[in-house]
Residue frames relative to the residue before (quaternion, step in Angstrom):
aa qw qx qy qz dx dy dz
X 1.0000 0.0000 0.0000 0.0000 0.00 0.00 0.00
X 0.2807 -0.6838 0.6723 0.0414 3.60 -1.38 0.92
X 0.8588 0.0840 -0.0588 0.5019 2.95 -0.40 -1.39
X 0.3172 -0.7167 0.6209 0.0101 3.67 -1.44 1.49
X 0.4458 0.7322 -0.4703 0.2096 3.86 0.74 -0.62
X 0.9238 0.0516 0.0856 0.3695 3.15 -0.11 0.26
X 0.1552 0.6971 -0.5280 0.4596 3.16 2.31 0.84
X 0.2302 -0.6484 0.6598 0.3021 2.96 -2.09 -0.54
X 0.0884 0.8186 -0.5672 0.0204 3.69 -0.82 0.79
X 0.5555 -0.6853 0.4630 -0.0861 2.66 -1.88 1.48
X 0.0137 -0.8667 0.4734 -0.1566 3.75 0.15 1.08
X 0.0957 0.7349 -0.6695 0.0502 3.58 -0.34 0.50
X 0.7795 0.1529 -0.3823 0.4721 2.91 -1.77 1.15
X 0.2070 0.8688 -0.3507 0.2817 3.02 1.46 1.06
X 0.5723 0.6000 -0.3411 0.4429 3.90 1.54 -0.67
X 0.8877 -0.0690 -0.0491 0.4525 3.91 0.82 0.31
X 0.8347 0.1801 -0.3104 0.4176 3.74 -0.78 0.31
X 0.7096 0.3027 -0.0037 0.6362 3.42 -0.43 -1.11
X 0.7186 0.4987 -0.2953 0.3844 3.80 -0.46 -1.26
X 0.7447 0.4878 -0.2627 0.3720 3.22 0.47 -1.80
X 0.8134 0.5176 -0.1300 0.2314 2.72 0.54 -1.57
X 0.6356 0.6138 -0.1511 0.4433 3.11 1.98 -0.12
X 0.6721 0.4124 -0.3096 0.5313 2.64 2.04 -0.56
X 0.5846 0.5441 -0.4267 0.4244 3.45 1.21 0.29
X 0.4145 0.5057 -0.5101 0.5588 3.71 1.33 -0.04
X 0.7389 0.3907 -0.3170 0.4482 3.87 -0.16 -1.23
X 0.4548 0.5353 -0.4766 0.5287 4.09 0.84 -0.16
X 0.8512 0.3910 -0.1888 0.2949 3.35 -0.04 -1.39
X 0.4610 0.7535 -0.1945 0.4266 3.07 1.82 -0.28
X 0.4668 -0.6135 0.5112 0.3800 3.21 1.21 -1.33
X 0.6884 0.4722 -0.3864 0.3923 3.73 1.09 -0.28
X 0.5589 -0.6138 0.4169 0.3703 3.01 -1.47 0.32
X 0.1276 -0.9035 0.3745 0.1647 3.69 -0.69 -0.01
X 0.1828 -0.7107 0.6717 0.1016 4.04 -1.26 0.75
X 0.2639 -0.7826 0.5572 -0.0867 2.65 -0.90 1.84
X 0.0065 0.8180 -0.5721 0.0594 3.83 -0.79 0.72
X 0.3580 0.6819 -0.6329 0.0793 3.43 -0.87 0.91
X 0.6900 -0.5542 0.3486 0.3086 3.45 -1.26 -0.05
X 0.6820 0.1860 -0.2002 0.6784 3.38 1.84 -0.32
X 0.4857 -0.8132 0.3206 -0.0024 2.02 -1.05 1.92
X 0.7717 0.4870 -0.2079 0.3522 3.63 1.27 -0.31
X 0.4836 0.5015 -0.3757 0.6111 3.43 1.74 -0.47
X 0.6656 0.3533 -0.4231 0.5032 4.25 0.54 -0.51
X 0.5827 0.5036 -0.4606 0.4412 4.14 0.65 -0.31
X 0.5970 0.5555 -0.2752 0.5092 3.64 1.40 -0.91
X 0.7683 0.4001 -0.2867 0.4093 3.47 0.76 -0.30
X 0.5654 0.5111 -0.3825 0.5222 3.23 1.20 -0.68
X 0.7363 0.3382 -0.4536 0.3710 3.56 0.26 -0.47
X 0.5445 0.5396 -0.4991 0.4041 3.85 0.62 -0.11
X 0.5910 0.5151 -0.3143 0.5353 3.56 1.35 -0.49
X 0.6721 0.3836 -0.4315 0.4636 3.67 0.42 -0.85
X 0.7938 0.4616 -0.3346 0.2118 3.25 0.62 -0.68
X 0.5927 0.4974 -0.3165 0.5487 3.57 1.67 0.10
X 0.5488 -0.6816 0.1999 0.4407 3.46 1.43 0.86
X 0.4694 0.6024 -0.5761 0.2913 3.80 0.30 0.66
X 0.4594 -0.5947 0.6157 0.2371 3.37 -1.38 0.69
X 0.0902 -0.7277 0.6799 0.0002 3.38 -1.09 1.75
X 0.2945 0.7009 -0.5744 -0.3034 2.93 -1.71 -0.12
X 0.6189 -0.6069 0.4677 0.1729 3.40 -1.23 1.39
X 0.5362 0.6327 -0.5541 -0.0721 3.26 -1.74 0.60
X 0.5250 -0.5072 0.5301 0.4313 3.47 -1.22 1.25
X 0.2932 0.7329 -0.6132 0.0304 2.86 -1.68 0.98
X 0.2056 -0.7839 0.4982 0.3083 3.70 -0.66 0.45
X 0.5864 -0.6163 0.4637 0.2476 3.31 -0.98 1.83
X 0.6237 0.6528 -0.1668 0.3963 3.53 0.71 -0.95
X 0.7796 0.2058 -0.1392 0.5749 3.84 0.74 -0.50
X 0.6961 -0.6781 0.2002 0.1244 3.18 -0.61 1.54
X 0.5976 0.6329 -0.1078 0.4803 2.84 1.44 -1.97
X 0.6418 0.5226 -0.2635 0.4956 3.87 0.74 -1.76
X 0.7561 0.5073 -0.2692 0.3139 3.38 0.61 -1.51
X 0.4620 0.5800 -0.3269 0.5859 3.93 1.71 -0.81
X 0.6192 0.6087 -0.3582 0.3431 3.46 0.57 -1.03
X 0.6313 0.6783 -0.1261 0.3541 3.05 0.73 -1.96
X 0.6866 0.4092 -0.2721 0.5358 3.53 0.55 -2.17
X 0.6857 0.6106 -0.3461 0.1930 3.86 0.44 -1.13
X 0.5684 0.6521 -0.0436 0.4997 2.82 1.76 -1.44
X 0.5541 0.4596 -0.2288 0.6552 3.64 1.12 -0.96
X 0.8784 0.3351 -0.2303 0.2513 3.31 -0.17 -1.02
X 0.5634 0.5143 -0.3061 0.5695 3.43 1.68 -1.09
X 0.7588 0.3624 -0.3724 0.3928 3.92 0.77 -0.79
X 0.8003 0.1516 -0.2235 0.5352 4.07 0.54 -0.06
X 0.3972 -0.7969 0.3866 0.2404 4.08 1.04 0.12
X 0.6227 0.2012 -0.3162 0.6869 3.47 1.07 1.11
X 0.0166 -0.5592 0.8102 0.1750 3.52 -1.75 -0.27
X 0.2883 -0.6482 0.7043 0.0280 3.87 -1.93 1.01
X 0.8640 0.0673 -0.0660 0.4946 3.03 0.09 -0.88
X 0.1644 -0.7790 0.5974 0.0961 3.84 -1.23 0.57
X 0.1251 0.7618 -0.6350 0.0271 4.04 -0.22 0.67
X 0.2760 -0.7376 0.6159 -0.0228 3.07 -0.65 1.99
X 0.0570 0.8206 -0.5470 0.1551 3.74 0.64 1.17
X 0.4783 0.6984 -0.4640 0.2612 3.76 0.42 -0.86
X 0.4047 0.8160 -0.3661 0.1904 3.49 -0.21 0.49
X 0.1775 -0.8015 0.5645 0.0866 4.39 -0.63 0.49
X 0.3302 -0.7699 0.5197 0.1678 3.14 -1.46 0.68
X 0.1675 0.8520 -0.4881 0.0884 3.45 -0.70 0.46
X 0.3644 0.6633 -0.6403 0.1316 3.98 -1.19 0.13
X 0.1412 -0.4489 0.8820 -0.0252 3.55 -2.06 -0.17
X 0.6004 -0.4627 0.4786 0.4432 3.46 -1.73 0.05
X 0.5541 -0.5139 0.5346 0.3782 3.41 -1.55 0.97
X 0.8339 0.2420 -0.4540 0.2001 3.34 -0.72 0.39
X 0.3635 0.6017 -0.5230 0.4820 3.70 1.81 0.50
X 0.6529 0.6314 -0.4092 0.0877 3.81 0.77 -1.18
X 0.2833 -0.6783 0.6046 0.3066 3.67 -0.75 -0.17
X 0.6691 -0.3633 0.4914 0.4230 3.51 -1.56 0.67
X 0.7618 0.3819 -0.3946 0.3435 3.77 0.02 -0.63
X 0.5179 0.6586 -0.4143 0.3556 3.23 1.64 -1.12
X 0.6692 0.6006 -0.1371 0.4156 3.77 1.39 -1.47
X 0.7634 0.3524 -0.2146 0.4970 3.55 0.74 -0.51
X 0.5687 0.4863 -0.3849 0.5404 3.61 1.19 -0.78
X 0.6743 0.3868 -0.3678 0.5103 4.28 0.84 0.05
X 0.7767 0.4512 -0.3083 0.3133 3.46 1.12 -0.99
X 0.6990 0.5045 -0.3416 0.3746 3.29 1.43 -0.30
X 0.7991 0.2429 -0.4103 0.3662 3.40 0.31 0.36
X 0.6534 0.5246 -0.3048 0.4528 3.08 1.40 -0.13
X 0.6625 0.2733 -0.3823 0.5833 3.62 0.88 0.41
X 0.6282 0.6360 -0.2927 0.3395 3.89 0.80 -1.74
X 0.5769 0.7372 -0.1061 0.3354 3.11 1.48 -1.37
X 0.5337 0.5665 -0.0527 0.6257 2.85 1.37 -1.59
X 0.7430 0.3116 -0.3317 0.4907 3.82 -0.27 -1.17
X 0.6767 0.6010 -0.2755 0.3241 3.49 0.30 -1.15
X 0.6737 0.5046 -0.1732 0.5114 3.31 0.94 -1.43
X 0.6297 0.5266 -0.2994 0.4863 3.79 1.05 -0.86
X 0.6789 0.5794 -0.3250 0.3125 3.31 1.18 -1.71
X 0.8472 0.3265 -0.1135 0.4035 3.34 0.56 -1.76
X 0.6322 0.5111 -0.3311 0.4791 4.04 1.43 0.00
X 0.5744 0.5857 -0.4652 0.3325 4.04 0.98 -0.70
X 0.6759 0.5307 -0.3712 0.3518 3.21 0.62 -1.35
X 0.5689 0.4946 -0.4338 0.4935 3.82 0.70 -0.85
X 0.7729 0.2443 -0.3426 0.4749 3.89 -0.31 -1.10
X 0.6708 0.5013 -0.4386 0.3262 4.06 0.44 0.56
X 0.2817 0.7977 -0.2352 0.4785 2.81 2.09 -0.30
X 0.8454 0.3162 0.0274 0.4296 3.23 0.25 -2.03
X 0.1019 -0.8625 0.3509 0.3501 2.98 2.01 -0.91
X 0.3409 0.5314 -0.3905 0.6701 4.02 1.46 1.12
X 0.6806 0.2501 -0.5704 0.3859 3.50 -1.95 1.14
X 0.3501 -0.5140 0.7687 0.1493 2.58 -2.50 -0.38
X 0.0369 -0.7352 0.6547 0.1717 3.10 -1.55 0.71
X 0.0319 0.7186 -0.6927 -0.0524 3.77 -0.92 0.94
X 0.5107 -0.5312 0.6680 -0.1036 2.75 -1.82 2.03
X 0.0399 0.7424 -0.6570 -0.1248 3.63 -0.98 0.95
X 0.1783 -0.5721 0.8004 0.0165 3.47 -1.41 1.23
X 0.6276 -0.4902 0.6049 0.0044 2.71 -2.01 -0.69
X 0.4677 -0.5854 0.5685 0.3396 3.43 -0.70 0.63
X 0.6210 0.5152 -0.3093 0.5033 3.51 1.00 -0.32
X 0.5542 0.6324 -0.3096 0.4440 3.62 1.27 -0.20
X 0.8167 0.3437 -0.0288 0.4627 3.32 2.18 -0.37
X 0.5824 0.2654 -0.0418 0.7672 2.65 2.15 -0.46
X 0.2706 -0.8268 0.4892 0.0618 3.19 -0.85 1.12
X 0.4039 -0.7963 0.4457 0.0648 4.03 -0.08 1.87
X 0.3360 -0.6679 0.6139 0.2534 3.68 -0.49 0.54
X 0.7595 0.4398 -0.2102 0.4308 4.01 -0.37 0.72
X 0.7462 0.3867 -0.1695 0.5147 3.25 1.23 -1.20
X 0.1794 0.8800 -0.4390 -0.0274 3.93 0.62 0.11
X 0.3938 0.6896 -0.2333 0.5612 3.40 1.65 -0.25
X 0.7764 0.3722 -0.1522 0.4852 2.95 0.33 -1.81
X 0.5870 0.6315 -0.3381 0.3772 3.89 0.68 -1.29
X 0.7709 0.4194 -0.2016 0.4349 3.46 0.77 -1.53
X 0.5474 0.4593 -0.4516 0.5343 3.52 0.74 -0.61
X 0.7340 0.4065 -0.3511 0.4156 3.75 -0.21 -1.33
X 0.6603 0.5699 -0.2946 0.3905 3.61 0.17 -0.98
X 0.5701 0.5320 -0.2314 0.5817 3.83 1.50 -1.30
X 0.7107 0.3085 -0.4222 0.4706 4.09 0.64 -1.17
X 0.2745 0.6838 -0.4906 0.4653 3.66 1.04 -0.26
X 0.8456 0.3540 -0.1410 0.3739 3.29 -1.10 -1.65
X 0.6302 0.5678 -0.2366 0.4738 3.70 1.17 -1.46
X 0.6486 0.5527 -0.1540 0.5001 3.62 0.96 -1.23
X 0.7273 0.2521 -0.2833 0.5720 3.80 0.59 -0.64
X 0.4963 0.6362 -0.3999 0.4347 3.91 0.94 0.00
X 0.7425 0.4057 -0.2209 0.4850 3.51 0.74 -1.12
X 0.5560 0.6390 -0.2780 0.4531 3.42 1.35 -0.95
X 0.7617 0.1937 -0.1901 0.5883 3.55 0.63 -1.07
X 0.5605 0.5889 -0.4700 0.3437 3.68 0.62 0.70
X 0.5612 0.5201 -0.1504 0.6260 3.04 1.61 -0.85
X 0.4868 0.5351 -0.4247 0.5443 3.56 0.72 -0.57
X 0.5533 0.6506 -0.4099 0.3203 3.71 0.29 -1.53
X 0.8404 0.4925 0.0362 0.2232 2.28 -0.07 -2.27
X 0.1276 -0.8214 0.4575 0.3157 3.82 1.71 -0.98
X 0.0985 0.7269 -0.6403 0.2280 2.94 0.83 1.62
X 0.4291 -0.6367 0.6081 0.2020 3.53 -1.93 0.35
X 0.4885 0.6058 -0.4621 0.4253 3.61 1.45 0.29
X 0.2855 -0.8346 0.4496 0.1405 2.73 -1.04 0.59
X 0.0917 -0.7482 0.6116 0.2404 4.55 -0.86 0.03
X 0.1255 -0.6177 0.7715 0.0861 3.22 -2.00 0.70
X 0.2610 -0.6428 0.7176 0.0614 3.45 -1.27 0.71
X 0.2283 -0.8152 0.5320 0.0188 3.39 -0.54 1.44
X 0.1070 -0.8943 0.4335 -0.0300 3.92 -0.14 1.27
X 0.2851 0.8445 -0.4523 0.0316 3.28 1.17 0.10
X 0.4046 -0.4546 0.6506 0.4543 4.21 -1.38 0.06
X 0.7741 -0.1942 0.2386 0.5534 3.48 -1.86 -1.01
X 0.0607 0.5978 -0.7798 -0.1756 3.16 -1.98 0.41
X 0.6366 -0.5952 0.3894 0.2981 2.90 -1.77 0.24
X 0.0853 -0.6712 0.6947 -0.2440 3.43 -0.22 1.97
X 0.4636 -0.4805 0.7014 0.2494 2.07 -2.71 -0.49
X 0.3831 0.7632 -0.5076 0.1143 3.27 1.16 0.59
X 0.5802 0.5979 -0.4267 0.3518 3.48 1.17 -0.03
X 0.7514 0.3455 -0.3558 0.4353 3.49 1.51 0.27
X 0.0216 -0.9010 0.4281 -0.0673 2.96 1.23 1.16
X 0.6504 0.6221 -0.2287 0.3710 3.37 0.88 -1.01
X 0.5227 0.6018 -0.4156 0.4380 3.77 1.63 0.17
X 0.6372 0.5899 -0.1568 0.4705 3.23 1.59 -0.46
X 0.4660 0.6996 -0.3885 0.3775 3.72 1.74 -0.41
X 0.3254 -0.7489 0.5239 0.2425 3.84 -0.27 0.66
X 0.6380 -0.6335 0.2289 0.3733 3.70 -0.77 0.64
X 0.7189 0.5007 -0.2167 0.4307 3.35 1.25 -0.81
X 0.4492 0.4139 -0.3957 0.6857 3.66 1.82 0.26
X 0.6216 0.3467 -0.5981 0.3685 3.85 -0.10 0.24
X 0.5686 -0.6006 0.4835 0.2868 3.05 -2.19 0.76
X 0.6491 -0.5307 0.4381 0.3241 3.44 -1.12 0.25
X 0.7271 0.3369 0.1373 0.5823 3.13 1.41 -1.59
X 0.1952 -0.7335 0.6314 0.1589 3.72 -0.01 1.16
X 0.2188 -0.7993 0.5234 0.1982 3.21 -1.13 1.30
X 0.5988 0.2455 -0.3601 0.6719 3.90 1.07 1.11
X 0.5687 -0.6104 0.4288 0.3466 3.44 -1.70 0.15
X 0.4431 -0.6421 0.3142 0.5409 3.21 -1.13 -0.12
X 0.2746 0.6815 -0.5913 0.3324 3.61 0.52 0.53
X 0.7996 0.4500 -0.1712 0.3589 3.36 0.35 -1.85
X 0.4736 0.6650 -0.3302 0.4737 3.76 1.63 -1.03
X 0.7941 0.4318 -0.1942 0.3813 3.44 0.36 -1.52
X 0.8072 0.3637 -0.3395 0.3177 3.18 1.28 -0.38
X 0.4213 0.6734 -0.3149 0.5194 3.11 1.83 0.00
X 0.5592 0.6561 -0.2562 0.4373 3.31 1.54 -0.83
X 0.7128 0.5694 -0.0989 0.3974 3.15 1.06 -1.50
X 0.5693 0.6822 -0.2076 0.4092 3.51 1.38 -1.51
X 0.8420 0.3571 -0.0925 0.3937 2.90 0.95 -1.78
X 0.4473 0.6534 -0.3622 0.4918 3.21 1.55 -0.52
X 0.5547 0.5671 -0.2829 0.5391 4.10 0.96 -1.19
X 0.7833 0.3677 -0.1878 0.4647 3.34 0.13 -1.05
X 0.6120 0.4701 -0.3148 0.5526 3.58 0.41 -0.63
X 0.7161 0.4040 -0.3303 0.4635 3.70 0.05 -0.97
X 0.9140 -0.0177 -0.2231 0.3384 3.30 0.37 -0.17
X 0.0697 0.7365 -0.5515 0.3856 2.72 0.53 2.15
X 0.7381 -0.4087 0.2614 0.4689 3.94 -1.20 -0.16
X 0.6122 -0.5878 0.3877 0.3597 3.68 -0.72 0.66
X 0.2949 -0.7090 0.5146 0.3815 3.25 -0.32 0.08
X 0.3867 0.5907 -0.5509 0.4452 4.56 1.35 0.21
X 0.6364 0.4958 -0.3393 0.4838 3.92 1.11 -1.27
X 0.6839 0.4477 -0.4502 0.3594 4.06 0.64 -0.17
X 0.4606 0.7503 -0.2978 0.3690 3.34 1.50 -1.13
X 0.7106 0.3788 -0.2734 0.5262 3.30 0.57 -1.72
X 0.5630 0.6767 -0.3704 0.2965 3.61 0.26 -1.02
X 0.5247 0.5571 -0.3275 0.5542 3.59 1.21 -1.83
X 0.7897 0.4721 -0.2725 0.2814 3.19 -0.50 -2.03
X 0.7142 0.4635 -0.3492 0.3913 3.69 0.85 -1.02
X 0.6156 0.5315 -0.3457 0.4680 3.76 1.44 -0.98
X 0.6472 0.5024 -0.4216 0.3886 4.22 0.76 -0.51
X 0.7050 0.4604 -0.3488 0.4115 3.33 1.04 -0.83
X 0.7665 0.5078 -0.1560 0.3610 3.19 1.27 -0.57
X 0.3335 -0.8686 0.2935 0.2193 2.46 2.55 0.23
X 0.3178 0.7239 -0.5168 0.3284 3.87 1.27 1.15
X 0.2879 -0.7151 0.5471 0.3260 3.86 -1.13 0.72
X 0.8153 0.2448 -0.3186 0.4170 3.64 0.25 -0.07
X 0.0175 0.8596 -0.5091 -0.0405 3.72 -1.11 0.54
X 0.1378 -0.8687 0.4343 -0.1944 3.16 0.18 1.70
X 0.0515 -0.9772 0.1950 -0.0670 2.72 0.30 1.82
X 0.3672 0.7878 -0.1817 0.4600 3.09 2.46 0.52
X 0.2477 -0.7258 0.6034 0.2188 3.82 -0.28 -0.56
X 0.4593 0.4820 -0.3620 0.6525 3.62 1.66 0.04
X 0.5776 0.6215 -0.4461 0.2849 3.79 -0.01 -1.08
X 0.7220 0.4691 -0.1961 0.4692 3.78 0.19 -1.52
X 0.7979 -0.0219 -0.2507 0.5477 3.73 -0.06 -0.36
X 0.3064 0.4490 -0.7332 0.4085 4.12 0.13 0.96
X 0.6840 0.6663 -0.2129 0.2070 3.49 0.75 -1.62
X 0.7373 0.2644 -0.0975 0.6140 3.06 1.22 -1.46
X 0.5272 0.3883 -0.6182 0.4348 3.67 0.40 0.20
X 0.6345 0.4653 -0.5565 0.2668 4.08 0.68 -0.36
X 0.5630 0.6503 -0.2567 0.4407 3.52 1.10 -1.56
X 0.7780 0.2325 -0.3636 0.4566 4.06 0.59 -0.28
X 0.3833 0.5789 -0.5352 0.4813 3.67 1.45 0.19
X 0.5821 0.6592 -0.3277 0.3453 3.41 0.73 -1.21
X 0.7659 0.2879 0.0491 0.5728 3.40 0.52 -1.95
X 0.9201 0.0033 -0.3493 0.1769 3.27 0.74 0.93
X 0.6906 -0.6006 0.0587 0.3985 2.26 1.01 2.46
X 0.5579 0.5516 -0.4784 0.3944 3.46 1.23 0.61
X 0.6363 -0.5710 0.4602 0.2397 3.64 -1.60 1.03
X 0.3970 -0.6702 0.5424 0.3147 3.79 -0.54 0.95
X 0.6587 -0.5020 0.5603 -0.0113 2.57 -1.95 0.79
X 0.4024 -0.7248 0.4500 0.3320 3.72 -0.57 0.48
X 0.5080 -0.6440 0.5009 0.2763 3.68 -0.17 1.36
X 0.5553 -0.7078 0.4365 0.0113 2.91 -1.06 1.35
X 0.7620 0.2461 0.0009 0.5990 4.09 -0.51 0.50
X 0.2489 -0.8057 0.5206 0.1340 3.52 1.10 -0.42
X 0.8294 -0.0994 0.0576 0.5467 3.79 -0.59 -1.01
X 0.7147 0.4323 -0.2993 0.4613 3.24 0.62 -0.54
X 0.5327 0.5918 -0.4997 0.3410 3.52 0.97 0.97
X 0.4982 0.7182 -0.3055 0.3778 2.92 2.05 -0.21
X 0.6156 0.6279 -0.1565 0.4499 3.38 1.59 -0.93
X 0.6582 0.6226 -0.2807 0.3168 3.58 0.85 -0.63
């Protein structure tokens, strides 16, 4: 895709980092835009800063994660502007602890929007842009989708799955000599709120039992918050997206760390040799 003026695109996890900021690139574009997050008032706050620089919004709380909402969604998109172009499966949460402290909730409260999301978001939008045989879908993972973090196991598998999920559709569509296009989003830290992901944990996915105090939470809280803030805007991913649809590219890797974390895994791989403890740890994500 080239020309956006007057496209329509679809963003979820659209009320703040990564999301937002995409749907205000695709505003400025010229497209029209469905907006989707789970809170429901910071994404009503955005749509009006959009309505009010003249872009057609439309807005709905939804959980990426439950099938039904998601059918809803495509219907909604489609009955309210009669096409969809772009898709940015973005919805997504951070979380981990060592894999054997985690609880089943610890595992589903990451796996459902951050993988389910993904399937869903492919399931009930591809058929429309094959239809028309015109769009793009871009899938956000994770530099962690490529490089496996000590801490984040939750997070690793979900990203690593939109990964796998993202080169599937790509070489399905290839098949097929479709004109749609996929992007796999790879980014290290940006500057989000994913480090307060946990405002977003529904009640029946919290543990009974905190497996750290809240001393230790806050300060882990804090660390990452530091680090994260002053990581890569998340306006510098936006542009990135926009440059990979037109250019119709499947991976977008938006770090200078990414490429040799990457290839020092891929020659462990190919030569049958046991990885190494990943250098720099979190703060390789940032570089």
């Amino acid at each position: 895709m080239r020309d956006f003026d007057g496209k329509v695109a679809v963003v979820t996890g659209a009320a703040s980092g990564i999301g937002r900021a995409l749907a205000e690139r695709f505003a400025r574009a010229g497209m029209k835009l469905g907006l989707v997050d789970i809170e429901a008032a910071p994404l009503e706050s955005l749509a009006d800063e959009l309505r009010a620089g003249g872009t057609e919004v439309l807005t709905r709380r939804t959980d990426v994660a439950d099938a039904d909402q998601m059918d809803a969604l495509a219907s909604d998109v489609i009955g309210t502007f009669g096409a969809v172009h772009v898709v940015c499966n973005n919805a997504g949460v951070g979380s981990g602890g060592p894999m054997w402290e985690l609880t089943p909730a610890d595992w589903e409260f990451t796996m459902r929007p951050n993988l389910w999301g993904v399937i869903h978001g492919v399931r009930v939008f591809t058929r429309h842009l094959l239809a028309q045989n015109e769009g793009h879908i871009v899938n956000t993972a994770s530099m962690a989708g490529l490089v496996s973090v000590p801490g984040l196991g939750p997070y690793n598998v979900t990203k690593q799955g939109v990964v796998a999920l993202s080169e599937t559709l790509y070489q399905e569509l290839l098949g097929m000599g479709s004109k749609v296009g996929v992007s796999v989003l790879c980014p290290g830290f940006v500057n989000t709120r994913i480090w307060d992901a946990e405002r977003n944990r529904p009640e029946h996915l919290r543990n009974p039992e905190p497996l750290a105090s809240a001393e230790q939470v806050e300060a882990l809280r804090d660390a990452l918050k530091t680090l994260i803030e002053a990581s890569m805007p998340a306006e510098r991913i936006a542009e990135k997206v926009l440059d990979a649809i037109v250019n119709k590219r499947l991976y977008i890797l938006t770090h200078d760390s990414t490429k040799p974390a990457l290839e020092k895994r891929i020659r462990c791989i190919l030569n049958d040799e046991n990885p190494t403890l990943l250098e720099g740890g979190f703060e390789v994500f940032s570089k």
